[in-house]
C-alpha positions as CSV (number, residue, x, y, z in Angstrom):
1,X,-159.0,128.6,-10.3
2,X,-158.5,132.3,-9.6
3,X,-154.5,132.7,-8.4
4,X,-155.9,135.1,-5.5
5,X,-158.3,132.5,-4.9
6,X,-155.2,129.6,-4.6
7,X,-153.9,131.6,-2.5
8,X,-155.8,132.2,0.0
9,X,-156.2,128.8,0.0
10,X,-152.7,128.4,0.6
11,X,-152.4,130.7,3.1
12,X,-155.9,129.2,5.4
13,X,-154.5,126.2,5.2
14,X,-151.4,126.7,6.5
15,X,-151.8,129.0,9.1
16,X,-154.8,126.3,10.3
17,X,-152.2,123.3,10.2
18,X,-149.5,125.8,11.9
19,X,-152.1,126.4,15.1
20,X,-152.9,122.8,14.9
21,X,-149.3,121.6,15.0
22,X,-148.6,123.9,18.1
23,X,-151.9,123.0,20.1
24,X,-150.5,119.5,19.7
25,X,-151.7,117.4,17.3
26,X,-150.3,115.3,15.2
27,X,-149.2,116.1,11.3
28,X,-151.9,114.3,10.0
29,X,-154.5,115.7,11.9
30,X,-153.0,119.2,11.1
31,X,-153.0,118.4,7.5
32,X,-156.8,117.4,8.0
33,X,-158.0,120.7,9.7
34,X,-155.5,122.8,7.0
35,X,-157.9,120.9,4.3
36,X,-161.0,121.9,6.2
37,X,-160.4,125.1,6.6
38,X,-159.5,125.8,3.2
39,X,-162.4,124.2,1.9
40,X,-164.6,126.3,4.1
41,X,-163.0,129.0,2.5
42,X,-163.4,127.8,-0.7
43,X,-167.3,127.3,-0.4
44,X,-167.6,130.7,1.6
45,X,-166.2,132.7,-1.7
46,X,-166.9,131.1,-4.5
47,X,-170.7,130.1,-3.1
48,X,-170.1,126.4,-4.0
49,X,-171.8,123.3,-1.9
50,X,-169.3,122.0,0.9
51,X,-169.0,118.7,-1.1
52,X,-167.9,120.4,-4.1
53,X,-165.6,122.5,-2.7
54,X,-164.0,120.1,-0.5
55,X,-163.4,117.6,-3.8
56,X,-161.7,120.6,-5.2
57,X,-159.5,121.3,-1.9
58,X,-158.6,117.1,-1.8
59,X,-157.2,118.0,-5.6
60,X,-154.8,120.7,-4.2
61,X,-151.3,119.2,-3.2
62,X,-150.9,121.6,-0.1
63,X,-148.0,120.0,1.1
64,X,-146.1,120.0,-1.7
65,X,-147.2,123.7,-2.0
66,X,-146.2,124.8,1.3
67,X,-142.3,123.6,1.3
């Protein structure tokens, strides 16, 4: 994967678990929406199906990424 690519990744995740986490949901369901929204991003500019781009997200270790 393109580095500018990971990171934007990176970066949609985050800032979608950060707003989740302060709207008041729990860490897991942060972690969830980060995954969406990175995945969304992921099909949006790279043109691949939702379902692939979402198995690609699922083999990012955001968490690990982000600390």
């Amino acid at each position: 994967m393109d580095p500018h690519v990971h990171e934007m990744l990176l970066t949609a995740y985050e800032e979608t678990r950060q707003d989740a986490l302060t709207a008041g949901h729990s860490a897991a369901t942060a972690h969830a929406e980060g995954l969406t929204a990175a995945a969304m991003l992921l099909a949006a500019v790279t043109g691949l199906e939702d379902a692939a781009a979402r198995a690609q997200v699922d083999g990012i270790d955001f968490r690990q990424e982000a600390a």
